[in-house]
SERO-4910 file (N, C-alpha, C, O; in steps of 0.05 Angstrom, whole numbers):
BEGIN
 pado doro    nc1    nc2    nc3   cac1   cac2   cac3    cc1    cc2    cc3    oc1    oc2    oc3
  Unk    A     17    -24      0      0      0      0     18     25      0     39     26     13
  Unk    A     10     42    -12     25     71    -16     23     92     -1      5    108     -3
  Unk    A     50     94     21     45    116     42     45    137     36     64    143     23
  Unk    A     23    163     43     32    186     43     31    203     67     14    197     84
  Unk    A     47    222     72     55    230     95     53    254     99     70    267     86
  Unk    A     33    272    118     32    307    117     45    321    107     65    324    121
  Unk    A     44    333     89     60    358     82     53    382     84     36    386    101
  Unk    A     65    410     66     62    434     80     36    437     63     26    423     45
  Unk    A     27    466     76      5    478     63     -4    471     29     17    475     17
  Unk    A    -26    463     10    -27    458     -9    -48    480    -20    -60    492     -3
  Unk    A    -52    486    -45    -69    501    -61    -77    494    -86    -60    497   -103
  Unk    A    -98    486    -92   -120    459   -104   -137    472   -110   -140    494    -99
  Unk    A   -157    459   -134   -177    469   -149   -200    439   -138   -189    417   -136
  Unk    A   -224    443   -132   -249    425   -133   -260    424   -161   -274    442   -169
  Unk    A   -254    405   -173   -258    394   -200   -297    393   -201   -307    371   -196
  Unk    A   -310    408   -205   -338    409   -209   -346    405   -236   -331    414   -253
  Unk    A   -368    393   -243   -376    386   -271   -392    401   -275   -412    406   -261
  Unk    A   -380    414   -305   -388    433   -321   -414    426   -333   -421    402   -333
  Unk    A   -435    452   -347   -458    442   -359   -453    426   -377   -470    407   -374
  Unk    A   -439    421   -397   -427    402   -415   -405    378   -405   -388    370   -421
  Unk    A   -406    371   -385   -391    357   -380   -384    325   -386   -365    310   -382
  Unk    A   -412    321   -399   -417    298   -419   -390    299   -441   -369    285   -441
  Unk    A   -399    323   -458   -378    332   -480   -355    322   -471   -345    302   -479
  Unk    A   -338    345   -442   -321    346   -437   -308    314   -435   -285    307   -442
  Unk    A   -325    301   -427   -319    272   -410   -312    256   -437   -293    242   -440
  Unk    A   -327    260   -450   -318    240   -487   -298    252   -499   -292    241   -520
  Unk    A   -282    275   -490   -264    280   -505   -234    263   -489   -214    252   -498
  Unk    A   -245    269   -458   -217    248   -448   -219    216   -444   -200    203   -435
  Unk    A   -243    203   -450   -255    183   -437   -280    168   -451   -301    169   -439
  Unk    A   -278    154   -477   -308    138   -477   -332    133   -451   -325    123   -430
  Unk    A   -360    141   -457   -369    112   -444   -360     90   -433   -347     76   -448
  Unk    A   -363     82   -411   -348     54   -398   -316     50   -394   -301     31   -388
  Unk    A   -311     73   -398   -278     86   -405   -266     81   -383   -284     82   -366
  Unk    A   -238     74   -370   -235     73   -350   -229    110   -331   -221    133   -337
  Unk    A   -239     97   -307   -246    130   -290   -217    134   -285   -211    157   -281
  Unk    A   -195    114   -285   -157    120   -276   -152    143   -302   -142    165   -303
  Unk    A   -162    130   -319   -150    149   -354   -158    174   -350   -144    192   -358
  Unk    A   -185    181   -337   -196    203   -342   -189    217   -322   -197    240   -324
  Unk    A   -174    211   -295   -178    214   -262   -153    229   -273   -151    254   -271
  Unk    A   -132    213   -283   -101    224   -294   -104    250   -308    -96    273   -305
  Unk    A   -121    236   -326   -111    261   -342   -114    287   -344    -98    302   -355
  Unk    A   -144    296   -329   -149    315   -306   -128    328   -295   -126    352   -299
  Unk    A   -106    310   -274    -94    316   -256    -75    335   -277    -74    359   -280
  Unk    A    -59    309   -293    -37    327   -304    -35    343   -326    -15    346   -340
  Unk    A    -67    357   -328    -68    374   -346    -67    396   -330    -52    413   -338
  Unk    A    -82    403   -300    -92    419   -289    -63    424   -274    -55    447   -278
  Unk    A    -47    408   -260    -28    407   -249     -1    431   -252     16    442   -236
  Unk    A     -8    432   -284     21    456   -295     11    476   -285     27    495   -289
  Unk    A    -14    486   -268    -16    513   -262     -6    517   -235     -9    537   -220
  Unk    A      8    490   -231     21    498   -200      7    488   -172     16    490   -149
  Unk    A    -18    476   -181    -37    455   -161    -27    426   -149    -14    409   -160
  Unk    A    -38    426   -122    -26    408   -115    -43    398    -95    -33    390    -74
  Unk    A    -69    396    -99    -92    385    -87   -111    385   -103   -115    407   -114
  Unk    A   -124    371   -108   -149    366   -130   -171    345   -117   -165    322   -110
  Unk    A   -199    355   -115   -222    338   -104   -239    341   -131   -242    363   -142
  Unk    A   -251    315   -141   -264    311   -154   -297    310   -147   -303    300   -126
  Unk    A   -314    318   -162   -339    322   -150   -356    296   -169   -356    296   -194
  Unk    A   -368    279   -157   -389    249   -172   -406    269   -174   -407    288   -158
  Unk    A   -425    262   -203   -446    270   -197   -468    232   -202   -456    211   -203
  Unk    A   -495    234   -203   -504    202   -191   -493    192   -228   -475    176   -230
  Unk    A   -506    203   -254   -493    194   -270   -461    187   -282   -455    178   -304
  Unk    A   -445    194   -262   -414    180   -264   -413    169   -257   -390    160   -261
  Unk    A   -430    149   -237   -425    121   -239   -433     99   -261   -424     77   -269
  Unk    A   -448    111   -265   -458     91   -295   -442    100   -318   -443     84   -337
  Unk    A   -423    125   -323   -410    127   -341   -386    118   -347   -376    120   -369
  Unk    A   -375    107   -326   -344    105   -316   -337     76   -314   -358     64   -310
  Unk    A   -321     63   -313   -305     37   -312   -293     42   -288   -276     59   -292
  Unk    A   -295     33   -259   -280     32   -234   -263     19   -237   -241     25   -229
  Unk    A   -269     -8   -254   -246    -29   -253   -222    -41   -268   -209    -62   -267
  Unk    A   -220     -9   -287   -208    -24   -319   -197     -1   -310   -206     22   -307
  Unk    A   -167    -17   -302   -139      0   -287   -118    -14   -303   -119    -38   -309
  Unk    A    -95      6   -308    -67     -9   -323    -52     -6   -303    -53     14   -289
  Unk    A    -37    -25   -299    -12    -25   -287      4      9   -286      5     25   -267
  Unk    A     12     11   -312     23     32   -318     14     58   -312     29     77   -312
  Unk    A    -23     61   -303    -25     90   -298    -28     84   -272    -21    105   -262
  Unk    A    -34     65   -250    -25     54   -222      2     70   -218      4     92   -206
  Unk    A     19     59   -228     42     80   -219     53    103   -224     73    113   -214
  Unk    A     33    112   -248     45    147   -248     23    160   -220     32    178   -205
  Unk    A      1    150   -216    -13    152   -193      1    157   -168      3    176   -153
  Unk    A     12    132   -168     33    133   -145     50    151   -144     46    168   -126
  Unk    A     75    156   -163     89    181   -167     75    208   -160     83    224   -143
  Unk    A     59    210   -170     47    239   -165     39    237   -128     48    251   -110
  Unk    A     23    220   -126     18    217    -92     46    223    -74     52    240    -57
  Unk    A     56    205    -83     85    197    -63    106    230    -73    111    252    -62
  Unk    A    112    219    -93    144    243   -102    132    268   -115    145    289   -119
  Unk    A    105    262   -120    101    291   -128     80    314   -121     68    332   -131
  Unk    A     84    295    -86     62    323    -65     42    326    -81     42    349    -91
  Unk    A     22    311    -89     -9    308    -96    -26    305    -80    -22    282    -73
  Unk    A    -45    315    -68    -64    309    -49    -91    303    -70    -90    315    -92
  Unk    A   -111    289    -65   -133    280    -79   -148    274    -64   -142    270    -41
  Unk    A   -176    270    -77   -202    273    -52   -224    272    -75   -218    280    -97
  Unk    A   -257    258    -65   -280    260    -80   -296    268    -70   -296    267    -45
  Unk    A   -312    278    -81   -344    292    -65   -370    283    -78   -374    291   -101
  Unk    A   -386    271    -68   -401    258    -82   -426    276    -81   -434    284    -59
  Unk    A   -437    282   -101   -465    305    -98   -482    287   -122   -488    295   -144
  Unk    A   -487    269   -115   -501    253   -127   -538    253   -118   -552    240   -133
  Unk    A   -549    264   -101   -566    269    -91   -582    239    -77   -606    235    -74
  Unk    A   -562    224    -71   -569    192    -50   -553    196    -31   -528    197    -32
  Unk    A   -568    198    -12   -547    208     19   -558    182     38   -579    169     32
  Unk    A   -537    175     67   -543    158     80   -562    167    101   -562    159    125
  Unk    A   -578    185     90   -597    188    109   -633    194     96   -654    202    106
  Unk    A   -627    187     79   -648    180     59   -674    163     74   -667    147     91
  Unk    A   -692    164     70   -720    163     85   -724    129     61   -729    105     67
  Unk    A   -719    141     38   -726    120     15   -698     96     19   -676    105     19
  Unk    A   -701     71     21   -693     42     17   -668     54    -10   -645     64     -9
  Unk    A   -683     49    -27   -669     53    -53   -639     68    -49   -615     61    -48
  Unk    A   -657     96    -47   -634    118    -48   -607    113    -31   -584    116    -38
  Unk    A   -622    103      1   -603     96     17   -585     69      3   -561     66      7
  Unk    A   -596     58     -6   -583     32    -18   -555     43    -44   -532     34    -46
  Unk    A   -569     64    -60   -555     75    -79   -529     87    -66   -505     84    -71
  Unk    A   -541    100    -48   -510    120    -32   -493    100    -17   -470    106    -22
  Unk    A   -494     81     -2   -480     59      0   -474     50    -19   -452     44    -11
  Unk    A   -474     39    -48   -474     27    -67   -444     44    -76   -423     32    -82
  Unk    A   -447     84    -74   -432     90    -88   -411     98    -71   -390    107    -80
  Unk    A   -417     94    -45   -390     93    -22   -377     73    -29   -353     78    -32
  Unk    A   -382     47    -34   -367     32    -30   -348     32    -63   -323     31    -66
  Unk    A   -369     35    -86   -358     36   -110   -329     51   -115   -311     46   -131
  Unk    A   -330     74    -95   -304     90    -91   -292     77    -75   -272     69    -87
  Unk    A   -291     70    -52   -274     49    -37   -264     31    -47   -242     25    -41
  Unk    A   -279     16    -69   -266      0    -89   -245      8   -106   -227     -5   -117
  Unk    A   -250     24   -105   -227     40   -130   -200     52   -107   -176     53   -115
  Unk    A   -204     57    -90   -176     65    -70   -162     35    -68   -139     31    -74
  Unk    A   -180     17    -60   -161    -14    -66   -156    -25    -90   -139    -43    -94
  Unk    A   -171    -14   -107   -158    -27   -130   -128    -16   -144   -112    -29   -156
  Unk    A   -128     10   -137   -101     32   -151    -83     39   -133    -61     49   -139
  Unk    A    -93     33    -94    -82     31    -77    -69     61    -71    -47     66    -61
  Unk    A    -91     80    -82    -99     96    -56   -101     94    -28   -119     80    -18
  Unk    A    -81    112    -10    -87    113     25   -117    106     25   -132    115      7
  Unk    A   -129     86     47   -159     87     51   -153     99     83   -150     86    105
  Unk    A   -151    130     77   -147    149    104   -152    175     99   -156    182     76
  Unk    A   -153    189    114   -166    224    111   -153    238     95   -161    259     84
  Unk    A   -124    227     92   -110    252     72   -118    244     35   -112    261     18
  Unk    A   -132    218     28   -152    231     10   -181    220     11   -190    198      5
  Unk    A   -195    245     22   -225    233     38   -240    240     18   -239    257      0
  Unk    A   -259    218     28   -291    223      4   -310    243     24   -316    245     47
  Unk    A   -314    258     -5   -338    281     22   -364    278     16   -372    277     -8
  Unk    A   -378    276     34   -406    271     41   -420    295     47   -408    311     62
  Unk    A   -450    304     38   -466    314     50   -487    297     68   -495    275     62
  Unk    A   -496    314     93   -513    302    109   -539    288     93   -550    267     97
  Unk    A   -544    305     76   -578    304     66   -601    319     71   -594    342     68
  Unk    A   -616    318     75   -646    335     75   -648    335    101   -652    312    110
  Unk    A   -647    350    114   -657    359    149   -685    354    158   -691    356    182
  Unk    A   -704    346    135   -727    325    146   -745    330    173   -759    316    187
  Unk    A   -735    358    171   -750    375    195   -739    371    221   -747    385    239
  Unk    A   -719    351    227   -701    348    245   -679    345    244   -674    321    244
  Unk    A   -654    363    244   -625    363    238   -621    341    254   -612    322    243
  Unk    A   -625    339    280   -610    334    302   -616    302    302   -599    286    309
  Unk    A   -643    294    292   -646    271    293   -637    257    263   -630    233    262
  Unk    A   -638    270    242   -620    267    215   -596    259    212   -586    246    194
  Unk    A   -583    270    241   -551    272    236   -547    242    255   -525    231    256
  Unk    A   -569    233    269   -569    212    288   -569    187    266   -554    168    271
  Unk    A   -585    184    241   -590    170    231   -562    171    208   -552    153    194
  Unk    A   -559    185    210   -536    186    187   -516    174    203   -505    155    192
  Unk    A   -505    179    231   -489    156    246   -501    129    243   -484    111    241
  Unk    A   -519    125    241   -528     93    248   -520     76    225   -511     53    225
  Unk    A   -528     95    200   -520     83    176   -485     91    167   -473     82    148
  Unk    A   -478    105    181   -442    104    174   -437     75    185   -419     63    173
  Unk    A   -449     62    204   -430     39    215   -442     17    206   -437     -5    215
  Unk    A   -462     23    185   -464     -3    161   -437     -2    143   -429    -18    126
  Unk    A   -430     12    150   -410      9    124   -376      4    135   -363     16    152
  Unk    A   -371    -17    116   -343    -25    123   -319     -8    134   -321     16    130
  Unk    A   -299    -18    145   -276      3    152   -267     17    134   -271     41    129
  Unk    A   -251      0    122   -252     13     93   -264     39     89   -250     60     91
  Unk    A   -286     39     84   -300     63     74   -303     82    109   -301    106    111
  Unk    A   -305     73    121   -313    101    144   -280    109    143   -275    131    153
  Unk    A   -264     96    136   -239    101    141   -233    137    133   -221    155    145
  Unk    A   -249    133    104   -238    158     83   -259    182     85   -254    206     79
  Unk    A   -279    174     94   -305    197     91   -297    223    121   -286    220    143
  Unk    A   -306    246    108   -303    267    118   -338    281    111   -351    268     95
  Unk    A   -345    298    119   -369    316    127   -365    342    107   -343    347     98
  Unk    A   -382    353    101   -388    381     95   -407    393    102   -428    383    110
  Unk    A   -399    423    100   -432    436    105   -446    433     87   -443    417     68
  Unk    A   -470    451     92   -493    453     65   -492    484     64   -485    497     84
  Unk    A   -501    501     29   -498    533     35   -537    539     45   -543    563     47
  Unk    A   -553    526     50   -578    533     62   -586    531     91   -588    507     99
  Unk    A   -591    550    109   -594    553    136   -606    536    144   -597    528    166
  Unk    A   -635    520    132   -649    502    134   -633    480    143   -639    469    165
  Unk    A   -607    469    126   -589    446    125   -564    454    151   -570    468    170
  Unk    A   -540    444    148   -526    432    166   -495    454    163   -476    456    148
  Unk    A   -504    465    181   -475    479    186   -449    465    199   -445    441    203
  Unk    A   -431    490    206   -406    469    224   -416    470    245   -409    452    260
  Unk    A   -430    485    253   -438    489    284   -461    466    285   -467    458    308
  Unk    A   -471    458    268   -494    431    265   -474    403    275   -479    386    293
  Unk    A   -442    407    249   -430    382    245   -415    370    272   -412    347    280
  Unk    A   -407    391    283   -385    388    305   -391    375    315   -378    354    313
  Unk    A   -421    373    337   -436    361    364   -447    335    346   -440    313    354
  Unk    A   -462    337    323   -479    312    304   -471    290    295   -482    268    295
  Unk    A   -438    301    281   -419    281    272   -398    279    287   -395    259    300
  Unk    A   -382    297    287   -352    295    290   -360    288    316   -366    266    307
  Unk    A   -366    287    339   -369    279    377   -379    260    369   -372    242    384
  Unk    A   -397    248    347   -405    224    350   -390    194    335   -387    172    344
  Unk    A   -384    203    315   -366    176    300   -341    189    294   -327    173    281
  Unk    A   -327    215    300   -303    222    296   -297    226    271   -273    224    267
  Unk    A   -316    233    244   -317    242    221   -298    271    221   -305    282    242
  Unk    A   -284    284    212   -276    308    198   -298    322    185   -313    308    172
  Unk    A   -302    346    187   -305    369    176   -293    388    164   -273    399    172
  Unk    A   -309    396    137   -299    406    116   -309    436    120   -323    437    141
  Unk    A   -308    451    113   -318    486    107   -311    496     85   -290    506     78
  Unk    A   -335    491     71   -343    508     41   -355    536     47   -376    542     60
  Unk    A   -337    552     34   -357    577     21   -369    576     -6   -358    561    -23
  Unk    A   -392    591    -13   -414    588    -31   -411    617    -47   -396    635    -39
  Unk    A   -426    619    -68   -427    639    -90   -447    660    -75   -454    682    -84
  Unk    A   -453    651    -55   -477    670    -40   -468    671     -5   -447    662      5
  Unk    A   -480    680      3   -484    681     34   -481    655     48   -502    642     47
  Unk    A   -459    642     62   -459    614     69   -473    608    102   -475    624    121
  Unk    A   -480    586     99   -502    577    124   -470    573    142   -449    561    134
  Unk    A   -474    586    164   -454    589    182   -461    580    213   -445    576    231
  Unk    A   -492    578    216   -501    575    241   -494    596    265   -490    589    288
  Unk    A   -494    626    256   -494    643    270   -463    651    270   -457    674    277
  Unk    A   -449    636    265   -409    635    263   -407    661    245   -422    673    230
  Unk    A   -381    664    253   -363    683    231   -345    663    206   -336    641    212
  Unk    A   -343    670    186   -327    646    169   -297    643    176   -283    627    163
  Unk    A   -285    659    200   -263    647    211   -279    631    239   -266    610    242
  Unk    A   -292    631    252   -307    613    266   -306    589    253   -291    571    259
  Unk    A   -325    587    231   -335    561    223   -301    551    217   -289    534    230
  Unk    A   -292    563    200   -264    550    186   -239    533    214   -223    515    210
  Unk    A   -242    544    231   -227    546    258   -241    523    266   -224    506    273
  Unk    A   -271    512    269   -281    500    285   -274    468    269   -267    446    278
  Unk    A   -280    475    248   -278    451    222   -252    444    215   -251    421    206
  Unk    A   -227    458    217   -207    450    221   -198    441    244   -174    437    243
  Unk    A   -210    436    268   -199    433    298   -215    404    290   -216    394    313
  Unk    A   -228    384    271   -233    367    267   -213    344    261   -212    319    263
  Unk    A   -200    361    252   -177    344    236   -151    336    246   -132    351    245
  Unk    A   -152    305    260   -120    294    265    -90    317    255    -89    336    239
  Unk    A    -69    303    273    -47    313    262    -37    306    234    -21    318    220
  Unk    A    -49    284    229    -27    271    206    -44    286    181    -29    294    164
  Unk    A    -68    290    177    -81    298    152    -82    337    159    -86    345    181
  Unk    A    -78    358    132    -79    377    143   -109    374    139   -117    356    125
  Unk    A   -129    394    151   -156    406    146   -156    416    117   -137    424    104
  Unk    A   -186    412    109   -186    427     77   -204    438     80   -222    429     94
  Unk    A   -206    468     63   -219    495     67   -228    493     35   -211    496     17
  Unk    A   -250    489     30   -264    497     -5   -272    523     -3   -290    529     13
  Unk    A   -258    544    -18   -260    574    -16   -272    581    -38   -261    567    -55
  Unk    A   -295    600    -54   -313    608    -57   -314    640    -53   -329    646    -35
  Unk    A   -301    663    -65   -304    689    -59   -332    697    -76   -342    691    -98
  Unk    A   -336    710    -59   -366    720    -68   -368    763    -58   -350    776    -48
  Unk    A   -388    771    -64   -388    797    -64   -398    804    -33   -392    824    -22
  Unk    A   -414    783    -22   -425    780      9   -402    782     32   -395    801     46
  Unk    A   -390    752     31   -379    754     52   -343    748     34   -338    737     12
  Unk    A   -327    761     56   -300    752     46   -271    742     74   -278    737     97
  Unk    A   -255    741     69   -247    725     84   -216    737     84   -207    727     63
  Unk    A   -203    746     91   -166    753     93   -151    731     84   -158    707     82
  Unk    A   -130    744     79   -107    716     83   -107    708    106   -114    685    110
  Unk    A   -100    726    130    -91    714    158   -117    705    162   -115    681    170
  Unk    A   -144    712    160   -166    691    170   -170    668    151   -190    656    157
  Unk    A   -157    658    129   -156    631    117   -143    618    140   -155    601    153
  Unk    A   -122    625    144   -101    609    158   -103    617    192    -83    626    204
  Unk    A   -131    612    207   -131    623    232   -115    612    257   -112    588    258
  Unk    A   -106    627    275    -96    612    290    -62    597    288    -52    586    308
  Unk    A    -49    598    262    -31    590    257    -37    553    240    -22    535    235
  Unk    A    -63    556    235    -65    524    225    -60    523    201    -69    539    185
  Unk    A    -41    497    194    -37    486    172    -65    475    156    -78    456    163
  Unk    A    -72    492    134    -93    488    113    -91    480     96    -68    488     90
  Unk    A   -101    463     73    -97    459     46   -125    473     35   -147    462     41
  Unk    A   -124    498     16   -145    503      9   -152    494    -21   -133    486    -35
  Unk    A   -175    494    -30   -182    477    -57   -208    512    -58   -225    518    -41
  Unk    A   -199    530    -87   -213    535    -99   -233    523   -120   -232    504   -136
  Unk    A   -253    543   -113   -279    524   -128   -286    526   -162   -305    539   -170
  Unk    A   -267    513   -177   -269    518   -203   -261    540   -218   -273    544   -239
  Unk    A   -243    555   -212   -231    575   -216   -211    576   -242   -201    598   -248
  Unk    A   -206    557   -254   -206    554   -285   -220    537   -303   -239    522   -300
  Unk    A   -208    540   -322   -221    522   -354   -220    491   -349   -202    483   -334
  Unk    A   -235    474   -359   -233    440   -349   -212    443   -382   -212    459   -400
  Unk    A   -198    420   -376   -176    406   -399   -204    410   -428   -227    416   -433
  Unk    A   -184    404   -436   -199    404   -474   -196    374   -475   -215    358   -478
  Unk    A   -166    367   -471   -156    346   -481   -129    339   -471   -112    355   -461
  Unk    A   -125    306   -476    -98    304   -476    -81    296   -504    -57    292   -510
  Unk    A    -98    297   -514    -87    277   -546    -72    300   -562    -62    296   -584
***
């Protein structure tokens, strides 16, 4: 298995799918294509701009578009290279709209289905199955009860293998209705020891009454020594944020801007 080991501060783009991202996806990747070919080639297109953290965002149709299991030897170890020798941090976010707290059988069935489908893929290419590259989760629909939502969303994290609780980490939501850090702290993190993430939004972010060095401070105080915290930054015309309040307190951050350039054309 392939160690990787804390390093210094990183600065990363969150790979979000574009309205064409069908297009985009057939230009690096057939149908049934393998997701290593397309996962690569992403990286080391985006990479020459000096990035050195990259989280990829599922949406529910990439799992049916993608090959988890049709891996070469050969891109296994440029994988590795980049992880190991070439200070790469990596991470997924699944916004697939099947959360483990789903009311519906199915859905719940689906979002387990696609936890594990990515867990599959960290053992198969032998990805860390550990926080420094975590799958991010949203809570789900607050169902008129956060508190009891976030209860059920524990019950169903410990359906799921080590493996997978191993890598998953938390996010907020940007609607007040949904799950702040001030929701995640006491809901998740005190309860199964999950990490928390802090996204800012294109609008006014659900903060739970916090300041966005609050929330960022509270959501990084989640995070072990060995993995740094990750900050998804989002400037908007509402609220804004300093340099010294990115980095509060003296904590080591890895921040991941939210789409802040062009997706690849191509590699050919």
């Amino acid at each position: 298995m392939l160690e990787v080991t804390k390093k210094s501060s990183k600065i990363g783009i969150l790979l979000r799918n574009p309205i064409d991202s069908k297009l985009i996806k057939k230009k690096l990747v057939a149908p049934g294509g393998s997701f290593l070919t397309y996962f690569l080639n992403k990286i080391l297109e985006i990479k020459k701009n000096g990035f050195k953290i990259f989280v990829f965002e599922f949406l529910e149709t990439d799992f049916g578009y993608f090959n988890f299991n049709k891996n070469s030897e050969d891109e296994i170890k440029i994988l590795h290279d980049l992880l190991k020798d070439g200070g790469i941090r990596i991470g997924f976010y699944i916004q697939s709209g099947n959360f483990l707290t789903s009311p519906i059988d199915e859905f719940l069935d689906n979002a387990i289905s696609e936890i594990c489908t990515i867990t599959k893929f960290y053992t198969n290419v032998g990805i860390p199955k550990d926080k420094e590259c975590p799958l991010i989760l949203h809570i789900g629909g607050a169902q008129g009860d956060r508190k009891k939502t976030m209860e059920k969303f524990c019950q169903n994290f410990e359906r799921l293998d080590e493996d997978c609780k191993n890598i998953i980490a938390v996010i907020n939501d940007d609607k007040p209705s949904l799950f702040s850090v001030k929701d995640l702290l006491p809901g998740i993190f005190y309860q199964i020891k999950v990490p928390v993430i802090f996204r800012t939004s294109a609008y006014s972010t659900n903060q739970g009454s916090l300041t966005l060095r609050e929330s960022l401070y509270l959501a990084a105080s989640t995070w072990g020594i060995k993995n740094n915290p990750i900050f998804i930054y989002l400037p908007n015309d509402i609220e804004s944020i300093s340099a010294e309040e990115i980095n509060p307190y003296g904590l080591q951050l890895d921040i991941l801007y939210d789409n802040q350039i062009p997706e690849p054309k191509s590699t050919t």
